[in-house]
C-alpha positions as CSV (number, residue, x, y, z in Angstrom):
1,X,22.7,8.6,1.7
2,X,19.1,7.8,2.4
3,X,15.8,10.0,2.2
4,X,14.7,10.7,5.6
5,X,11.2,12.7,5.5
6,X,8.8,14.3,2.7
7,X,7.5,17.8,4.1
8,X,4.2,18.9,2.1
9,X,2.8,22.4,2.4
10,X,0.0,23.1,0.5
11,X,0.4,20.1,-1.7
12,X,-2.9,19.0,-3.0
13,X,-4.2,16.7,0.7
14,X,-0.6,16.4,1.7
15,X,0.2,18.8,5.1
16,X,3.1,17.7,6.9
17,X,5.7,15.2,7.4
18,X,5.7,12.1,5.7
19,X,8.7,9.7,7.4
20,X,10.8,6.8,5.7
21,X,12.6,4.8,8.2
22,X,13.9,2.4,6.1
23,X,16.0,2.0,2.5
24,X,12.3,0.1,1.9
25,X,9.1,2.0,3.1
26,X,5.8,0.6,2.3
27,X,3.5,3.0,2.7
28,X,-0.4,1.5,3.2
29,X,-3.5,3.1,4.2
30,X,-6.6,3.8,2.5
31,X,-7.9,5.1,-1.3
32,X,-7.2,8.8,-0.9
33,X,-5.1,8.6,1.7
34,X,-2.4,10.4,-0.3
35,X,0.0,7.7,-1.1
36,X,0.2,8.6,-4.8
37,X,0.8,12.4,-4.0
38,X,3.6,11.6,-1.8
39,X,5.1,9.7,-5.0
40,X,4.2,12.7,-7.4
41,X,5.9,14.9,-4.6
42,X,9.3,12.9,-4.6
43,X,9.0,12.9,-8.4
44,X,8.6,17.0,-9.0
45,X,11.5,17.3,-6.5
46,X,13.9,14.6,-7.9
47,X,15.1,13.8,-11.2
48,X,14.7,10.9,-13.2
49,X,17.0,8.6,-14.0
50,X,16.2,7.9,-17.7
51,X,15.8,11.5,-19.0
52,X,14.0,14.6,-17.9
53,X,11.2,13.9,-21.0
54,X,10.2,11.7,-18.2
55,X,9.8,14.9,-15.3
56,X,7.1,15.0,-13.1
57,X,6.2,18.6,-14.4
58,X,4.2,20.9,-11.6
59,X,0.6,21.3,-13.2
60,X,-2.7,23.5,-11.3
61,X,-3.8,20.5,-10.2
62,X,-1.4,20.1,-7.2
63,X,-2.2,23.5,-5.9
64,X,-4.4,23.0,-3.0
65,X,-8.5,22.8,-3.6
66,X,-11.6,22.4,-2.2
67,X,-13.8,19.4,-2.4
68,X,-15.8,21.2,-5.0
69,X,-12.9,21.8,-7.2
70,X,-12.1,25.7,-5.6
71,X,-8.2,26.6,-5.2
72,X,-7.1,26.9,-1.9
73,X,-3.7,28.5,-2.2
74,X,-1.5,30.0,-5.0
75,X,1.5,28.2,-3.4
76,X,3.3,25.0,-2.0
77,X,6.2,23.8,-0.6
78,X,8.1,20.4,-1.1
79,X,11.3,19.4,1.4
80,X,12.8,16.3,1.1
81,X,15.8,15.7,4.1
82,X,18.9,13.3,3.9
83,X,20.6,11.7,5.9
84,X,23.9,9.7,6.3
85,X,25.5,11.3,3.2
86,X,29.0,10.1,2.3
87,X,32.3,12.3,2.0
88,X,31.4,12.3,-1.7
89,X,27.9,12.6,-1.3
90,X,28.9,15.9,0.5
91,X,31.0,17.4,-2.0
92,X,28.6,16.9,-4.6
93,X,25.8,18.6,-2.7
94,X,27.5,21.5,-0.7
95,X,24.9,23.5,-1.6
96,X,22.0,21.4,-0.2
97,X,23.8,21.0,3.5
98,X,21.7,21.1,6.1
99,X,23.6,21.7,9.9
100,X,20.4,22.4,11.3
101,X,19.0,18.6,10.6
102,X,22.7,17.4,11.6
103,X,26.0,16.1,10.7
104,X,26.0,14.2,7.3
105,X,22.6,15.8,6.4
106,X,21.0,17.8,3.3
107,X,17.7,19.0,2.2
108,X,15.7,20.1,-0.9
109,X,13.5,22.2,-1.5
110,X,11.2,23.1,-4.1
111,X,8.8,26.3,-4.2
112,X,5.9,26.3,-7.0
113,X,3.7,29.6,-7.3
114,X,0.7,30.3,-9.3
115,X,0.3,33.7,-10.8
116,X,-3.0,35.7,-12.2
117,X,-2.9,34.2,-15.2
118,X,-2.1,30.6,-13.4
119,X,1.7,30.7,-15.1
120,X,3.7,28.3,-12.8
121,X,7.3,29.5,-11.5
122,X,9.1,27.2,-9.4
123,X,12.0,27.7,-7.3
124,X,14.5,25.6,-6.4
125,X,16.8,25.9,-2.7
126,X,19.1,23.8,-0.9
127,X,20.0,23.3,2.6
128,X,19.0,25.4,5.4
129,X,19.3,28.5,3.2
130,X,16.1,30.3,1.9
131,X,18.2,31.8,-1.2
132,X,17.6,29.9,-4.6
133,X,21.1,28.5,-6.1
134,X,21.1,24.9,-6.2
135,X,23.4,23.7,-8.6
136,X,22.1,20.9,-11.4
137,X,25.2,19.1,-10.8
138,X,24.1,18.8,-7.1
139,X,20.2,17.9,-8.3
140,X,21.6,15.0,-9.5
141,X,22.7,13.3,-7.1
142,X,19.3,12.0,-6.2
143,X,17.3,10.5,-9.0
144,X,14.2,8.3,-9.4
145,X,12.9,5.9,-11.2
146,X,9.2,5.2,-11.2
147,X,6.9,2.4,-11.6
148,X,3.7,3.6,-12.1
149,X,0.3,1.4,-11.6
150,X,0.1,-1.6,-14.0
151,X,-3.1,-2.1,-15.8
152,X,-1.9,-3.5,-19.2
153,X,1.9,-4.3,-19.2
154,X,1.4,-5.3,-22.5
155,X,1.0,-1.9,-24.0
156,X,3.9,-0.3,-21.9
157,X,6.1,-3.0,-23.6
158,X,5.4,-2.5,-27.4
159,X,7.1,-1.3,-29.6
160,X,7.6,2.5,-30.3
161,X,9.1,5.5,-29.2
162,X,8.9,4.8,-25.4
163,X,9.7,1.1,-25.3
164,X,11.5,0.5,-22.3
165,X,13.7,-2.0,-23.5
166,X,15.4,1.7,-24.9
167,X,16.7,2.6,-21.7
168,X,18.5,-0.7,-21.2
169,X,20.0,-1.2,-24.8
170,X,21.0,1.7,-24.3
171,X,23.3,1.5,-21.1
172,X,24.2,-1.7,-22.8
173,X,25.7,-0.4,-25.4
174,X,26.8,3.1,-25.0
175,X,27.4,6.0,-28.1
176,X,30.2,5.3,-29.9
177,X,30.7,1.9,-28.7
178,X,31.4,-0.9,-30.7
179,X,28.5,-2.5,-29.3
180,X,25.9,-0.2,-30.8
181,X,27.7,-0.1,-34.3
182,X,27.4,-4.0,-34.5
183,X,23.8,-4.0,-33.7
184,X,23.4,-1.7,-36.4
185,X,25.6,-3.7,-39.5
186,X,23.3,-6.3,-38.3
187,X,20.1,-4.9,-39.1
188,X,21.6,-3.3,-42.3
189,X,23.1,-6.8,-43.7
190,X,19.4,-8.1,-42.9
191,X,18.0,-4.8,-44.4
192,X,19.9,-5.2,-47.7
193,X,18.8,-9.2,-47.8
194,X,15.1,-8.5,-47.2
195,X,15.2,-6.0,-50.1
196,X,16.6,-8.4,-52.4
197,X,14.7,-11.2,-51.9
198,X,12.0,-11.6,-55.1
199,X,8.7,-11.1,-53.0
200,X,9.7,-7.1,-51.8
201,X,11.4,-6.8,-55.7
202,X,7.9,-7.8,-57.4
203,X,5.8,-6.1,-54.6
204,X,7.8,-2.7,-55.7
205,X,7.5,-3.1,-59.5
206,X,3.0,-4.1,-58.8
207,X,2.9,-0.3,-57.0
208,X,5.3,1.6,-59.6
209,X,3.3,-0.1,-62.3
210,X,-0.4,0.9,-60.7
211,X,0.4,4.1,-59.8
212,X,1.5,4.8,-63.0
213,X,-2.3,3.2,-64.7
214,X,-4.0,5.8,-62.1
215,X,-1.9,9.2,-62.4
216,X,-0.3,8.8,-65.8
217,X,3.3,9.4,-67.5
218,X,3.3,13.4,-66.4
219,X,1.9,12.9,-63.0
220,X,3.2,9.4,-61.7
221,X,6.3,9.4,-58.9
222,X,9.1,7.2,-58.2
223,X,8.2,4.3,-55.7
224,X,10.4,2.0,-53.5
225,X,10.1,0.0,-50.6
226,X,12.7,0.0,-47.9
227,X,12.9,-0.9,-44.6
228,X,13.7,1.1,-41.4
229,X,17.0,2.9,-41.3
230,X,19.4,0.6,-39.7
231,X,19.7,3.2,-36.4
232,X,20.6,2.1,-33.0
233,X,17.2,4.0,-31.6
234,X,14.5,2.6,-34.3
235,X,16.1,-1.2,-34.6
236,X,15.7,-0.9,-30.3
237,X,12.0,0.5,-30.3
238,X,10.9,-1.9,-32.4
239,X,12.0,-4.8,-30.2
240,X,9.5,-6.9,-28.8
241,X,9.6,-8.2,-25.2
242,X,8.2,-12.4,-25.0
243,X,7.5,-13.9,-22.0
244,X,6.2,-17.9,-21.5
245,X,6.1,-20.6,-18.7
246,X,8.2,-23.0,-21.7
247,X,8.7,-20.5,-24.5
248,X,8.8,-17.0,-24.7
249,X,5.5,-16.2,-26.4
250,X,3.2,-12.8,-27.7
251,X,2.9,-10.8,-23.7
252,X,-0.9,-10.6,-25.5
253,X,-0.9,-14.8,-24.8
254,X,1.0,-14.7,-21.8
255,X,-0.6,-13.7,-18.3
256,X,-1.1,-10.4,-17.1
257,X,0.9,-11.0,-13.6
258,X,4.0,-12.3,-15.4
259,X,3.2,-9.5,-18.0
260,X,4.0,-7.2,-15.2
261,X,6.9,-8.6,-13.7
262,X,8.9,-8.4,-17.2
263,X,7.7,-4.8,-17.1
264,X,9.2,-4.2,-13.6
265,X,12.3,-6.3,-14.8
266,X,13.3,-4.5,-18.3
267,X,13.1,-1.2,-15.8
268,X,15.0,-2.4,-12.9
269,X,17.4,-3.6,-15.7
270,X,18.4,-0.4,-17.3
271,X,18.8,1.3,-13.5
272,X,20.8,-1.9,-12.3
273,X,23.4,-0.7,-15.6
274,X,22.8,2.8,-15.6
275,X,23.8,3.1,-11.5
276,X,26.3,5.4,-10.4
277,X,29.6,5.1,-7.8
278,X,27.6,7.9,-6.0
279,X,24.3,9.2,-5.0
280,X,20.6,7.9,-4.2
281,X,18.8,6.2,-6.4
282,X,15.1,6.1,-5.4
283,X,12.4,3.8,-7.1
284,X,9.2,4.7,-6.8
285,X,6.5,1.9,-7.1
286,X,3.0,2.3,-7.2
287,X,0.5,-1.1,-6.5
288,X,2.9,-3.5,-7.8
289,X,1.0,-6.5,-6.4
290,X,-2.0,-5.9,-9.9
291,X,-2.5,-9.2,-11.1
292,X,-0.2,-11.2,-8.8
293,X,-1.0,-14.2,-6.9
294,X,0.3,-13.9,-3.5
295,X,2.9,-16.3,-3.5
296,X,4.5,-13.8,-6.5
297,X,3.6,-11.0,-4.3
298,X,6.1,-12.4,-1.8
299,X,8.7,-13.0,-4.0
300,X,8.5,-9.6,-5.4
301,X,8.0,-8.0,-2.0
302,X,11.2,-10.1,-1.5
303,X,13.0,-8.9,-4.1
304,X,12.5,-4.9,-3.9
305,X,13.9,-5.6,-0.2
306,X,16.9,-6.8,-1.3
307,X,17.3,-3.8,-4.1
308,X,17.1,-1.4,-0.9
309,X,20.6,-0.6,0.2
310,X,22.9,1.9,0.7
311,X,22.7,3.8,-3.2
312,X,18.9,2.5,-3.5
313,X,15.9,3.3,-1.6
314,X,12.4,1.9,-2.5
315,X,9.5,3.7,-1.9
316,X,6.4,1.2,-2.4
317,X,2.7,2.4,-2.5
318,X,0.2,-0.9,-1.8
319,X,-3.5,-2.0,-1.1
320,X,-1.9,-6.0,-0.6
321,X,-2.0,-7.0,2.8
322,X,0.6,-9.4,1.5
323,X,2.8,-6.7,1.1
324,X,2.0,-5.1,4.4
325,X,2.5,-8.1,6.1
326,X,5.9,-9.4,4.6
327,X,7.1,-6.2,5.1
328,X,7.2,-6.0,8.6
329,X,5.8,-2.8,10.6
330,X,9.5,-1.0,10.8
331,X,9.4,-0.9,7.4
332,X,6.0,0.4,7.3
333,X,4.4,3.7,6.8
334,X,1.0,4.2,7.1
335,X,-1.0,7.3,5.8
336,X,-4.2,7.7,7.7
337,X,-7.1,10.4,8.2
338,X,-8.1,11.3,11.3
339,X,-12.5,12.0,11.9
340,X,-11.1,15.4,12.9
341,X,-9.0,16.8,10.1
342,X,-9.3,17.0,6.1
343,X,-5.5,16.1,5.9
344,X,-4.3,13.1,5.7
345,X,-1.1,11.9,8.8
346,X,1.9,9.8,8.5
347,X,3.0,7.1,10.7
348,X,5.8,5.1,10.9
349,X,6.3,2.2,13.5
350,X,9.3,2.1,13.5
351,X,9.6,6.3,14.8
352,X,6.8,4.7,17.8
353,X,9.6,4.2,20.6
354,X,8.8,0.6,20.6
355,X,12.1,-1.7,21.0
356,X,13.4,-4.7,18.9
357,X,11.4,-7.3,20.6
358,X,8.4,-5.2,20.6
359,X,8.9,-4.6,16.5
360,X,10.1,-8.3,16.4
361,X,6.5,-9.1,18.7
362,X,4.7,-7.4,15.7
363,X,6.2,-8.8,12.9
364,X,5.2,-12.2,14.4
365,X,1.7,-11.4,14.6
366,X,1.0,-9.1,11.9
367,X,-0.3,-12.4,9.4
368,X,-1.7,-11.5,5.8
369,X,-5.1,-11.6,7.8
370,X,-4.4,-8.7,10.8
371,X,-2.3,-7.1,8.6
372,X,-5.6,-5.4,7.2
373,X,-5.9,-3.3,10.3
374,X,-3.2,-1.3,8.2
375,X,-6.0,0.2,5.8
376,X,-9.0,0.5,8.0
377,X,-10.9,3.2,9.9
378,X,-11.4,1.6,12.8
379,X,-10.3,-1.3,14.6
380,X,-12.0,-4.0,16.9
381,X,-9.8,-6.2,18.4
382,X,-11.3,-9.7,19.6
383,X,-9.8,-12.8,21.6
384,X,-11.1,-15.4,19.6
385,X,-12.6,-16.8,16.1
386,X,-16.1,-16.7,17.6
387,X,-16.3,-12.9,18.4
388,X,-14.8,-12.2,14.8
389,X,-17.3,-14.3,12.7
390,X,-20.5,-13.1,15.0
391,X,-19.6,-9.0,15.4
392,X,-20.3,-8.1,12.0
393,X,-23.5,-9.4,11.8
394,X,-24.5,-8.0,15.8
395,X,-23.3,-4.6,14.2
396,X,-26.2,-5.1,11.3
397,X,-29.0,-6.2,13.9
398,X,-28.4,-2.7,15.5
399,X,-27.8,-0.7,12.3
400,X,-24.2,-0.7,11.3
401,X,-22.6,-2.1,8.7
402,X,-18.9,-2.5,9.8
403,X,-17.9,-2.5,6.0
404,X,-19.7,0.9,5.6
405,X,-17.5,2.5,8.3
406,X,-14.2,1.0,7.0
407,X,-13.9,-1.1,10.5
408,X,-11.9,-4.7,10.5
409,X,-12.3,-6.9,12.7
410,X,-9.3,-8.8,14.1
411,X,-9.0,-11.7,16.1
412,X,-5.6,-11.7,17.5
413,X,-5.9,-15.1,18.7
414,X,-6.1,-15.1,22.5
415,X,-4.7,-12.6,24.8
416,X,-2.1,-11.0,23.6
417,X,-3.5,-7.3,22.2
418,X,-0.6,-4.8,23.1
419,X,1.5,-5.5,19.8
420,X,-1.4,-4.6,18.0
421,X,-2.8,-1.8,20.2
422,X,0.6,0.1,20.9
423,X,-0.2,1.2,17.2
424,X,-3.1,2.9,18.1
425,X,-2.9,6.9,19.6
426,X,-3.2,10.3,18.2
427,X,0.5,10.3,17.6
428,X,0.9,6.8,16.5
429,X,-2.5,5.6,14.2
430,X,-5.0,7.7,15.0
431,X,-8.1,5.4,14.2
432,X,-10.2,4.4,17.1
433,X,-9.4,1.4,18.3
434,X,-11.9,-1.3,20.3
435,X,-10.4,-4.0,22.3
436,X,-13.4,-7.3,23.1
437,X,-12.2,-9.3,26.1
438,X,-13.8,-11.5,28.9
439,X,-14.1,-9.7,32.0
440,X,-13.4,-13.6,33.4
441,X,-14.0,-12.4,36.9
442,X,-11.6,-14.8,39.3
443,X,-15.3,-15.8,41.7
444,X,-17.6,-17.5,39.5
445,X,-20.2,-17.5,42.3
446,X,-20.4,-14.0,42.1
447,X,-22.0,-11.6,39.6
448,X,-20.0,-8.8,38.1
449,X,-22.3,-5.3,39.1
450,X,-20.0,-3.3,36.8
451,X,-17.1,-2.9,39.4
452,X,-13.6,-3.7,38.3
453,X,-13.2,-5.1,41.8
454,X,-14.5,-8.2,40.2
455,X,-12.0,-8.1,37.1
456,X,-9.4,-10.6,35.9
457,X,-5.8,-9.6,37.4
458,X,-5.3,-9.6,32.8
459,X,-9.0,-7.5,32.1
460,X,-7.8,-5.1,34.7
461,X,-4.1,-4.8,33.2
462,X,-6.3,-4.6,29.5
463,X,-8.8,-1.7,31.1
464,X,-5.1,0.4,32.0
465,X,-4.2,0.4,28.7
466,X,-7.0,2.9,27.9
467,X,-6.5,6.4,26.4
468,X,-8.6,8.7,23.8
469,X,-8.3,6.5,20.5
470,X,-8.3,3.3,22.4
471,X,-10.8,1.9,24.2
472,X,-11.5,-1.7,26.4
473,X,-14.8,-3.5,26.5
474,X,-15.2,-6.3,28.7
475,X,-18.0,-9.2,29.0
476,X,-19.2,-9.6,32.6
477,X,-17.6,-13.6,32.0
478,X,-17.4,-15.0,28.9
479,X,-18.6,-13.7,25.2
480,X,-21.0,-16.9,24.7
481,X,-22.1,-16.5,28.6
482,X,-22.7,-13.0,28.1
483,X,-24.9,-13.9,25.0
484,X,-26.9,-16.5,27.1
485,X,-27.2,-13.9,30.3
486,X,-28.8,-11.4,28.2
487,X,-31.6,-13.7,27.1
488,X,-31.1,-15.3,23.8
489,X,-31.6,-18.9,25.2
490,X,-33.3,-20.4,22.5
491,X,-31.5,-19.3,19.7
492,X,-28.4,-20.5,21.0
493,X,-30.3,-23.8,22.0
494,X,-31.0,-24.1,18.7
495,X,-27.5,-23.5,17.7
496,X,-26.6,-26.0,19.6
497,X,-28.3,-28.5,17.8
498,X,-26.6,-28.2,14.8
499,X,-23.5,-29.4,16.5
500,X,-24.9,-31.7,19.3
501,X,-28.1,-32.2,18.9
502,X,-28.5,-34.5,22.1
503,X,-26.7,-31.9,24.5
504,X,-28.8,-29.2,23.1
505,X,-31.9,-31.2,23.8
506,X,-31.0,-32.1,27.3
507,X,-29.9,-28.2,27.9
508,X,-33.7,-27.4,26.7
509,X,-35.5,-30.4,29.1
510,X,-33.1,-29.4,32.2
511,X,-32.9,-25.8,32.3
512,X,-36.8,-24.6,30.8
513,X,-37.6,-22.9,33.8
514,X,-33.6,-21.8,35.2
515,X,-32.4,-18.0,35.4
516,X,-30.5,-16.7,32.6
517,X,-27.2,-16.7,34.9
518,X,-27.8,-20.6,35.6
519,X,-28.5,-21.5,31.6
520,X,-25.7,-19.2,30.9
521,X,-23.0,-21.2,33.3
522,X,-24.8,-24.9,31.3
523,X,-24.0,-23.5,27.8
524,X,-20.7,-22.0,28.3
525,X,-19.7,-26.0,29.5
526,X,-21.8,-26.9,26.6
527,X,-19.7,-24.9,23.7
528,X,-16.2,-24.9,26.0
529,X,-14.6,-27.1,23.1
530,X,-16.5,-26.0,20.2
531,X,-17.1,-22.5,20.7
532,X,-15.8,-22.0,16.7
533,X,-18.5,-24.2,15.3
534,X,-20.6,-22.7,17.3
535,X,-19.9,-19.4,16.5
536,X,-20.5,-20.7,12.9
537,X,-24.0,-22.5,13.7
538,X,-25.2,-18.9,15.2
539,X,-24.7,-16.8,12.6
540,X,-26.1,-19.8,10.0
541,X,-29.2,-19.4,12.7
542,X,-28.9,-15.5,12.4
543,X,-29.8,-15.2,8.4
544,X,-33.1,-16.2,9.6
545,X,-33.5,-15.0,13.1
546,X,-33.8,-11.5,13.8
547,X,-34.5,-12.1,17.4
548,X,-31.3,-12.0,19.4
549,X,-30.1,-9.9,22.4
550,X,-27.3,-7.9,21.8
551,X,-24.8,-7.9,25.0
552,X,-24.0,-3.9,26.5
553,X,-20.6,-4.2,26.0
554,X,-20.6,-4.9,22.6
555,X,-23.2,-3.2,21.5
556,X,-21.0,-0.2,23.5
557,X,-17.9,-1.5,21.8
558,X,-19.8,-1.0,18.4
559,X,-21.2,2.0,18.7
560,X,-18.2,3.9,20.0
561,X,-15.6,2.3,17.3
562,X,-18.1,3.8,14.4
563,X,-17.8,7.2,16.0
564,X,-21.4,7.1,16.9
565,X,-20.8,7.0,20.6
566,X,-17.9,8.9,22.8
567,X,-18.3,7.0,25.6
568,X,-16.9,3.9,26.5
């Protein structure tokens, strides 16, 4: 059995269908994109694997409200749909059958309302049917564990009443089995030796004795000193968990990444012996990258995809372009907010219609670096490291900070944009999405006047690809030709000379008096082999010269992939 789809309905931002195509979805996106509500969702509708003190209770809070803190509605709906559900699987949840989803399917749903005097009821109903009735028994076959957000794994380790290492000692050694009863003659032969040793003998005879001096014959009580009672619960909470690169040390000496990979380990330890013949098991992780270096971010991400299987399915909320990247997009879900709606959408890669190779195209390109396009805004694809170092700062010299608007700038490395912009659509990622090429018209002799007669056979097959969220922008040749055409001559002279100081100085003497076309023609040969570093010299140039010429097409390219323009 696998989870399918989350439907929200008046769940606090969450208003629609959330997909998970995979036994491991990683869903990214922004802060407040609704990530965490979809977790808190599948935790109110499912129950938890290591005892319902651990629910996900339904509070006011995730009733729908306003930004100012108004509530929206008095009701929401949660559905969660399954899919590929065994002959067992079936039995157990007969009541949950959905026919209208398909064979082998089941849903849950759950129903909160608010009343007058904000009392919660919630409902419970399986399957297609809008009657209540779902049976615990059926309930059960899908419960979660969940990871929550690590800031000090330290403190969810000590002990007390909630260490985790309960949960596993606890599978380990069931009631009534020998195991249990041999832990405790353990700590009651070491009970009965500490209480006899001469130290704990003379520290109870100093107290009787005091507390006699202060109350008196009449008044004083009877003293001892004993240690815990030797009880299975009480001798496990008051383990300690240790953790060391050569010895297991104090987790308050030890770092806090490998502090929080012993916390995700004692948990996925008591669910690895607690697992059942039958069911779904979901996990629910939130940010598991905190504190981890990205090579333990890959093993992690490494390891949660091999825990996804057929009783297990991983749900993984993440800001770690690590993550997103190891991943893969099919296994990718990506919540996003549209300039246009208040709601948060979902979107799933893997649902876009694109084939294996396509996915497989992806995968290849979608490094730790362009895997940020994941979380942005907006998205401005470029052709080369030149056009990604310079664009930020061209934004500021006309007033926008590509940070502010939550844009990323990707160079994808030459040509090849369609496996990053066949993500991009209202019904894939909605975010605008700006592609930078040269318009490298195929005549050199010839100006371009804004025709696409003049066009490259690839700028032409790149300008097709348009639509509504997804726009081309093309440089009449070349982006440092464009930059010399609009009239920025001596600043890129002076560029230049960082790098060659005897080309830029024979560029100056042989072209003071040409046309911007002919200097522009002299300093793309110029930077042909160098256009990096030169990139690099310009913007060092740039800190202190305001002066420069910002190219139409970019300038158009900006402007419309910060929602300040419509037009392309």
């Amino acid at each position: 059995m696998r989870l399918a789809s989350l439907v929200a309905t008046g769940f606090r931002n969450l208003e629609g269908e959330v997909a998970f195509p995979r036994p491991l979805s990683l869903m990214v996106g922004e802060n407040n994109s609704g990530k965490s509500n979809v977790i808190d969702a599948l935790r109110i509708l499912t129950v938890p694997r290591n005892g319902m003190r651990f629910s996900r209770w339904v509070t006011t809070d995730d009733f729908r409200h306003d930004a100012g803190g108004a509530r929206e509605t008095d009701e929401f709906k949660l559905t969660a749909k399954f899919v590929d559900l065994s002959d067992r699987e079936i039995a157990r949840m007969v009541t949950c059958l959905a026919p209208s989803l398909g064979e082998r399917c089941a849903q849950l749903s759950l129903v909160a309302q608010l009343g007058p005097t904000e009392r919660i009821s919630v409902t419970h109903y399986g399957g297609d049917s809008l009657q209540p009735g779902v049976e615990q028994y059926a309930r059960e076959t899908i419960q979660h564990t969940y990871l929550h957000p690590l800031r000090d794994a330290g403190a969810d380790l000590r002990p007390g009443r909630d260490n985790k290492l309960i949960n596993l000692l606890t599978t380990l050694a069931p009631l009534d089995s020998e195991g249990r009863a041999e832990i405790e003659r353990v700590a009651e032969n070491a009970n009965q030796l500490l209480y006899d040793t001469a130290a704990i003998k003379e520290a109870r005879t100093e107290i009787q004795e005091r507390l006699e001096q202060i109350l008196g014959p009449l008044f004083a009580q009877k003293t001892d000193l004993r240690f815990s009672d030797p009880r299975f619960d009480r001798i496990v909470a008051a383990l300690s968990a240790l953790a060391g690169e050569t010895e297991p040390l104090e987790l308050a000496e030890n770092g806090l990444g490998f502090n929080n990979l012993l916390y995700i380990a004692t948990l996925l330890a008591a669910v690895d012996n607690s697992s059942s013949e039958e069911g779904l098991h979901l996990l629910l992780v939130e940010e598991p990258e905190a504190h981890l270096h990205p090579q333990l971010q890959d093993l992690l991400l490494r390891y949660l995809q091999d825990e996804a299987d057929s009783q297990s399915q991983v749900v993984v909320t993440t800001h770690s372009p690590n993550f997103a990247s190891g991943a893969g997009a099919e296994r990718t879900t990506v919540m996003a907010r549209e300039q246009s709606s208040r709601f948060p959408v979902s979107r799933s890669p893997a649902l876009f219609g694109l084939d294996q190779k396509e996915l497989d195209h992806l995968d290849r390109f979608l490094d730790v670096t362009k895997s940020s396009l994941l979380f942005a805004r907006g998205v401005v694809l470029v052709e080369g490291i030149a056009e990604q170092l310079l664009l930020p700062r061209f934004a500021q010299l006309i007033g926008v900070d590509l940070m502010e608007h939550g844009i990323a700038v990707i160079n994808v490395g030459g040509l090849s944009f369609r496996p990053f912009s066949s993500l991009f659509s209202r019904e894939r990622v909605p975010q605008r999405c700006a592609i930078i090429s040269d318009g490298d018209p195929p005549n050199r002799e010839k100006e371009l006047d804004g025709g696409e007669e003049l066009l490259s056979a690839t700028a032409r097959k790149l300008k097709e690809t348009e639509h509504e969220t997804l726009r081309v922008f093309l440089a009449a040749k070349t982006f440092e030709w464009d930059l010399a055409n609009a009239g920025n001559w001596t600043i890129l002279v002076q560029s230049l000379s960082l790098i060659k100081p005897r080309v830029a100085s024979r560029l100056s003497e042989a072209h003071g008096e040409s046309d911007n076309g002919v200097r522009a023609d002299a300093l793309l040969e110029a930077v042909q082999d160098i256009k990096g570093r030169f990139a690099q010299a310009l913007a060092q140039e740039l800190r202190a010269e305001q002066d420069l010429i910002i190219p139409k097409y970019l300038r158009d390219a900006i402007q419309w992939v910060a929602g300040l323009s419509n037009e392309a």
